[in-house]
VOPAGU-2260 file (C-alpha; in pm, 1 decimal, decimal comma):
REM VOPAGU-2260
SITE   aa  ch    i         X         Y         Z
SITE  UNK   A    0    -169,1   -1793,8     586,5
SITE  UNK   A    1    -133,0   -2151,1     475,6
SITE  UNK   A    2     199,4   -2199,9     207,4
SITE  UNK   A    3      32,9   -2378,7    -112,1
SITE  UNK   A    4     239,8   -2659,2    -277,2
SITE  UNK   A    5     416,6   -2543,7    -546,8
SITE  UNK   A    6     319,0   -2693,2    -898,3
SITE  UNK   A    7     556,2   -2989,5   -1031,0
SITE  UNK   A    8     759,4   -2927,1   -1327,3
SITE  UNK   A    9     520,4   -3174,8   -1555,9
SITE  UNK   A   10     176,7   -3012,2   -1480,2
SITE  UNK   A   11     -27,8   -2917,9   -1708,9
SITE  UNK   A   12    -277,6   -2759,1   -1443,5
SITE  UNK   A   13    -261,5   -2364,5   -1449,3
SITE  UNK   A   14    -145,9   -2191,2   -1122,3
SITE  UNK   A   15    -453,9   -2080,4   -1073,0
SITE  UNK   A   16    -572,4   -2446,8   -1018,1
SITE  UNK   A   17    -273,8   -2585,0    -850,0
SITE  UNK   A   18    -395,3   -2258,2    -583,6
SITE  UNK   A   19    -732,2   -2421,1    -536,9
SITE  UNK   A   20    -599,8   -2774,8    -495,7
SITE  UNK   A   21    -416,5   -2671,3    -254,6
SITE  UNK   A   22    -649,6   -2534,0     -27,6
SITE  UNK   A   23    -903,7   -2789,6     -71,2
SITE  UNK   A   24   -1082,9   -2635,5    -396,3
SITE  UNK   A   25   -1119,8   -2327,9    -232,6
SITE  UNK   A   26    -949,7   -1938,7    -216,1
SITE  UNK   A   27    -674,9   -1857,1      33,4
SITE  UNK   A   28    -913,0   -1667,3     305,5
SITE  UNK   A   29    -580,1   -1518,3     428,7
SITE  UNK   A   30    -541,7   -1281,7      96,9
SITE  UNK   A   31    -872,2   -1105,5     221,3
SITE  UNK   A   32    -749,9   -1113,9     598,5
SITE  UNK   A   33    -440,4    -941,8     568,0
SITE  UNK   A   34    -580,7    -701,3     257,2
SITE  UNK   A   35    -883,4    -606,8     545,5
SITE  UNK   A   36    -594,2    -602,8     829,1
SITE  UNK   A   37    -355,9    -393,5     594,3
SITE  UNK   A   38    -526,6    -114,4     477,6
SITE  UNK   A   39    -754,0     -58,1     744,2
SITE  UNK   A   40    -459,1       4,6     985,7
SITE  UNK   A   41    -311,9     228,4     738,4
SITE  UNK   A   42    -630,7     481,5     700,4
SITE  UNK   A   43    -646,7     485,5    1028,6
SITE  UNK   A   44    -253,0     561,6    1091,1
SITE  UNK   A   45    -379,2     835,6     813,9
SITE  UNK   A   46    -579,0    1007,5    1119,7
SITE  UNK   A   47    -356,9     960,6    1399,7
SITE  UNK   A   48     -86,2    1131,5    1204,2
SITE  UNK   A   49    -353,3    1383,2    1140,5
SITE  UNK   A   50    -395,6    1317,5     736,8
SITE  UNK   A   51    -769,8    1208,4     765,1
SITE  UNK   A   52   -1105,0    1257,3     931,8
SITE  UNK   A   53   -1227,1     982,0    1143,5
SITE  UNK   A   54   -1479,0     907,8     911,7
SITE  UNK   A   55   -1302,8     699,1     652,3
SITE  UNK   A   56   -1171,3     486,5     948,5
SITE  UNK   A   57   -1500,2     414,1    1077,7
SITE  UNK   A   58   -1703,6     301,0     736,3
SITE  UNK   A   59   -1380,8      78,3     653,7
SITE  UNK   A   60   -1329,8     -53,4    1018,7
SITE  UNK   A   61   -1689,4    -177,5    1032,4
SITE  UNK   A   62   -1670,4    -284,9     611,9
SITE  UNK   A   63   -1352,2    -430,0     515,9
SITE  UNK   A   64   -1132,5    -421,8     858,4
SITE  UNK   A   65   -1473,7    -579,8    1056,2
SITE  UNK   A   66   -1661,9    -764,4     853,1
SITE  UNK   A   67   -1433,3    -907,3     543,6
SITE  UNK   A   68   -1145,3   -1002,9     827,5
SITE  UNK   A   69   -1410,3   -1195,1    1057,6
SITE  UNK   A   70   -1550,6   -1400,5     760,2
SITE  UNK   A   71   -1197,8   -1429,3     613,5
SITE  UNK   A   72   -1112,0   -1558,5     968,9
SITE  UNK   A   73   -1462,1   -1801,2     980,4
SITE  UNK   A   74   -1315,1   -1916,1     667,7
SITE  UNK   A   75    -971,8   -2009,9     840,8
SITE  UNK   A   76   -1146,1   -2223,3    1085,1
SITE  UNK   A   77   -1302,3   -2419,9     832,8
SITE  UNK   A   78    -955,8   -2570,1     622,4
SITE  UNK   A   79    -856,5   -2578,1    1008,1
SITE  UNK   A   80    -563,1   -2329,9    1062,1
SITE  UNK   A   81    -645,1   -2217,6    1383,2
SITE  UNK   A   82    -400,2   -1913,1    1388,7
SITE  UNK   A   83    -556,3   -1768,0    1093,7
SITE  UNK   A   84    -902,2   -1840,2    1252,8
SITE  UNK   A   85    -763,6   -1676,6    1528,2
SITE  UNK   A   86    -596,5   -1391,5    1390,4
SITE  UNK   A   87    -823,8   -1268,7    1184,6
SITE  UNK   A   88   -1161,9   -1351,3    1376,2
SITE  UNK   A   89   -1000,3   -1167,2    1678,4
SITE  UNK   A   90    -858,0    -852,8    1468,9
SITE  UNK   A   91   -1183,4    -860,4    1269,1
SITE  UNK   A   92   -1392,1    -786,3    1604,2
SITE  UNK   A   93   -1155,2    -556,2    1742,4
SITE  UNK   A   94   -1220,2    -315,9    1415,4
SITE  UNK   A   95   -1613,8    -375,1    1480,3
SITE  UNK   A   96   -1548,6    -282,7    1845,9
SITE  UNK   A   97   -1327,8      23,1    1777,2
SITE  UNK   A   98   -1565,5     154,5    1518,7
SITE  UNK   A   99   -1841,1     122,2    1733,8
SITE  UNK   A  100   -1665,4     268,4    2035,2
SITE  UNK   A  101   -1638,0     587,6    1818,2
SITE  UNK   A  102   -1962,4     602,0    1703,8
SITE  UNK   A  103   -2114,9     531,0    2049,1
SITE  UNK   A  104   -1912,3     843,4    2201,0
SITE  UNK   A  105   -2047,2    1046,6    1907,4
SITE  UNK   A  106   -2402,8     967,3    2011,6
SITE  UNK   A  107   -2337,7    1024,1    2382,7
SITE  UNK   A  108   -2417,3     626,5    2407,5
SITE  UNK   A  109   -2172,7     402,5    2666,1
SITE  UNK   A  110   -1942,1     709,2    2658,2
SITE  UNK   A  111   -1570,7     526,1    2657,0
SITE  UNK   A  112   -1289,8     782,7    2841,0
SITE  UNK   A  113    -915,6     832,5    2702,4
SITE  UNK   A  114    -839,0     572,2    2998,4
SITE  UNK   A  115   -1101,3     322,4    2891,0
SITE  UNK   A  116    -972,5     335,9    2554,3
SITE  UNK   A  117    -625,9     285,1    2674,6
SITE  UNK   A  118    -712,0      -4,6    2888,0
SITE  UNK   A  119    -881,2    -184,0    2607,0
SITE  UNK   A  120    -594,0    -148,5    2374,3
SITE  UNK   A  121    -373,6    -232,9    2633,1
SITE  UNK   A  122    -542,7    -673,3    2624,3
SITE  UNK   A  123    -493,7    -634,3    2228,1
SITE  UNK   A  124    -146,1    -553,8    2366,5
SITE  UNK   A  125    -150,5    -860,7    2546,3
SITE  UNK   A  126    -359,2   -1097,6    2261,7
SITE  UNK   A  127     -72,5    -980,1    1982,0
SITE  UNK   A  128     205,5   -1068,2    2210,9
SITE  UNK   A  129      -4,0   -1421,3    2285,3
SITE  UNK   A  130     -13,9   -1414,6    1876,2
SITE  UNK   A  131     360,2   -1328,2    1788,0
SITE  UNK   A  132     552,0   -1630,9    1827,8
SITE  UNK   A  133     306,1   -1820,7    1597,4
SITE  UNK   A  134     313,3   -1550,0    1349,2
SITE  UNK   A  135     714,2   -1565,3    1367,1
SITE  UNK   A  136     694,8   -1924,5    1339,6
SITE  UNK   A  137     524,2   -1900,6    1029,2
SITE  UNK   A  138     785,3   -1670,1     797,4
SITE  UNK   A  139    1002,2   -1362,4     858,7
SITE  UNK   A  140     705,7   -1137,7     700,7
SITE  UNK   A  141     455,1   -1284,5     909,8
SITE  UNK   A  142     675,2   -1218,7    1209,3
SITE  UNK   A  143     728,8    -918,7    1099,6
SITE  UNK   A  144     349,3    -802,5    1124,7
SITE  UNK   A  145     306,1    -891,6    1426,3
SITE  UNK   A  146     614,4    -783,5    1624,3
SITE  UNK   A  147     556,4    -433,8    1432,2
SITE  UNK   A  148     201,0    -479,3    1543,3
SITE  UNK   A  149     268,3    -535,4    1908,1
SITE  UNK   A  150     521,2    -238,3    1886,3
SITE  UNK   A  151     226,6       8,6    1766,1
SITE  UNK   A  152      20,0    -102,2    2028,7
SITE  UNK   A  153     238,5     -24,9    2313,7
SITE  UNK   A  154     294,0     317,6    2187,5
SITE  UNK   A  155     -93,4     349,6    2106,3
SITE  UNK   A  156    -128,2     261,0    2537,4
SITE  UNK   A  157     176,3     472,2    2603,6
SITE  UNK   A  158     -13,8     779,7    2430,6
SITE  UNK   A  159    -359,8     728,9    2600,3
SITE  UNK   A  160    -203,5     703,3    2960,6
SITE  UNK   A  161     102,0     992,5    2896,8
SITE  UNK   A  162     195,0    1188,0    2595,1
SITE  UNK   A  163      -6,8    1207,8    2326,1
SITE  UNK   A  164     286,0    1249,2    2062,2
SITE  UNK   A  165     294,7     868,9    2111,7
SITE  UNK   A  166       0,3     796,5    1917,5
SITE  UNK   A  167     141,7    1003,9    1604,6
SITE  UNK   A  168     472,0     788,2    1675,5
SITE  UNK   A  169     231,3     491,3    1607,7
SITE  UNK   A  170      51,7     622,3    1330,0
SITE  UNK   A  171     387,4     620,9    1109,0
SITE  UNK   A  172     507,7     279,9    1312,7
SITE  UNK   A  173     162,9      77,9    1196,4
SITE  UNK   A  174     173,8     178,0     876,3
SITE  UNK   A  175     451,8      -7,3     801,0
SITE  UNK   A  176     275,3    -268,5     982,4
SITE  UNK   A  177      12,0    -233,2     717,1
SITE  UNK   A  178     258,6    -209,9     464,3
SITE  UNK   A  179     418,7    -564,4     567,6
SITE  UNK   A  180      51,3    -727,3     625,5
SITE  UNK   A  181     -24,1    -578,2     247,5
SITE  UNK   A  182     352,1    -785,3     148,5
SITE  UNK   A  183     258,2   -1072,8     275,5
SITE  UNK   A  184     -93,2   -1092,9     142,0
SITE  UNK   A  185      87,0    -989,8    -238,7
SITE  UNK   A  186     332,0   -1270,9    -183,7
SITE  UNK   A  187      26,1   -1574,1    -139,5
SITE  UNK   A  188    -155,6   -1351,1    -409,5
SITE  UNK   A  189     125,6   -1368,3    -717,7
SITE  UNK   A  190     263,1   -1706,3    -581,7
SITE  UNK   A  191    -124,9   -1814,7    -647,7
SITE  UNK   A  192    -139,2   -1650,5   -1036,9
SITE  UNK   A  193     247,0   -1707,0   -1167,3
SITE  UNK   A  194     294,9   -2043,4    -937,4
SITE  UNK   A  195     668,4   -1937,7    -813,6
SITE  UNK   A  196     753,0   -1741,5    -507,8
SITE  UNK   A  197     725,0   -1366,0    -693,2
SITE  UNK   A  198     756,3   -1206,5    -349,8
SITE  UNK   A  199     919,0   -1417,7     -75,3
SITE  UNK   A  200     856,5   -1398,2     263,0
SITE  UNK   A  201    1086,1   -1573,9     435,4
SITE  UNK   A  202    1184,8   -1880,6     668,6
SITE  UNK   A  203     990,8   -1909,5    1008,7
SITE  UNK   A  204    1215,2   -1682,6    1255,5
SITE  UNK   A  205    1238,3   -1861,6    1568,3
């Protein structure tokens, strides 16, 4: 989530190394972040519109959506951008969490209600809406993610506490959430290999 400085007209470094300069020698942890955030929420829009099992959701929630986010997020905190760290930390536990949530009502272990499940989206409700002003400060597509991501989780509580068809309304609503985390990751990603701004993303919006 960190811009990288684009090369100067008289390099002779590659893009590749101007990336790594940038950010201290190292990758961009954001590129695995948002690639972990992305496509996880998408498989698992790919159930709630009824598309898919549960079961793809569950071995990429704990993988890619858990595991890769939370170290991509570890990562953050260490070149000190402590919305990254945030972001992805926080989203990368909530997948863990989820995943086991589902697998602990399949064993008949800490059984978790319709109502429970409602009332724990409803503080990731509250932590994205805590997180959306320093996304939008960041670019438009940044923004963008999280205002559509604070959107799907209002309809994902609306559809646990009334009608259900709220959670398919979601489904199709996050994955363009995905989509737009899946943007924004390409954008740092081809900006890194041709060193120009293939895929912009934006000014900050507020």
């Amino acid at each position: 989530m960190n811009a990288n400085v684009p090369p100067s007209s008289t390099s002779t470094a590659t893009p590749t190394e101007h990336a790594a300069a940038s950010h201290g020698g190292h990758g961009n942890p954001a590129v695995v972040g948002l690639a972990g955030f992305g496509m996880t929420t998408i498989v698992l829009q790919f159930h709630n519109v009824g598309w898919a099992s549960l079961g793809p959701v569950i071995w990429m929630g704990l993988i890619f959506g858990g595991l890769a986010q939370l170290i991509a997020g570890l990562h953050e905190g260490k070149i000190g951008n402590n919305f990254g760290y945030s972001a992805f930390t926080a989203y990368g536990c909530f997948w863990i969490a989820l995943c086991l949530i589902q697998i602990g009502n399949a064993m008949g272990l800490f059984a978790v209600s319709e109502t429970d499940l409602g009332l724990f989206l409803v503080i990731w409700a509250i932590y994205t809406a805590i997180m959306t002003p320093g996304a939008m400060r960041a670019s438009t597509g940044l923004g963008l993610v999280f205002i559509t991501l604070f959107i799907g989780f209002v309809l994902l509580v609306i559809g646990h506490f009334g009608p259900h068809v709220f959670n398919v309304i979601a489904g199709y609503e996050l994955m363009v959430c995905g989509a737009l985390a899946l943007y924004v990751m390409a954008h740092q990603i081809y900006k890194d290999a041709f060193g120009r701004d293939v895929l912009p993303v934006g000014k900050p919006m507020i």
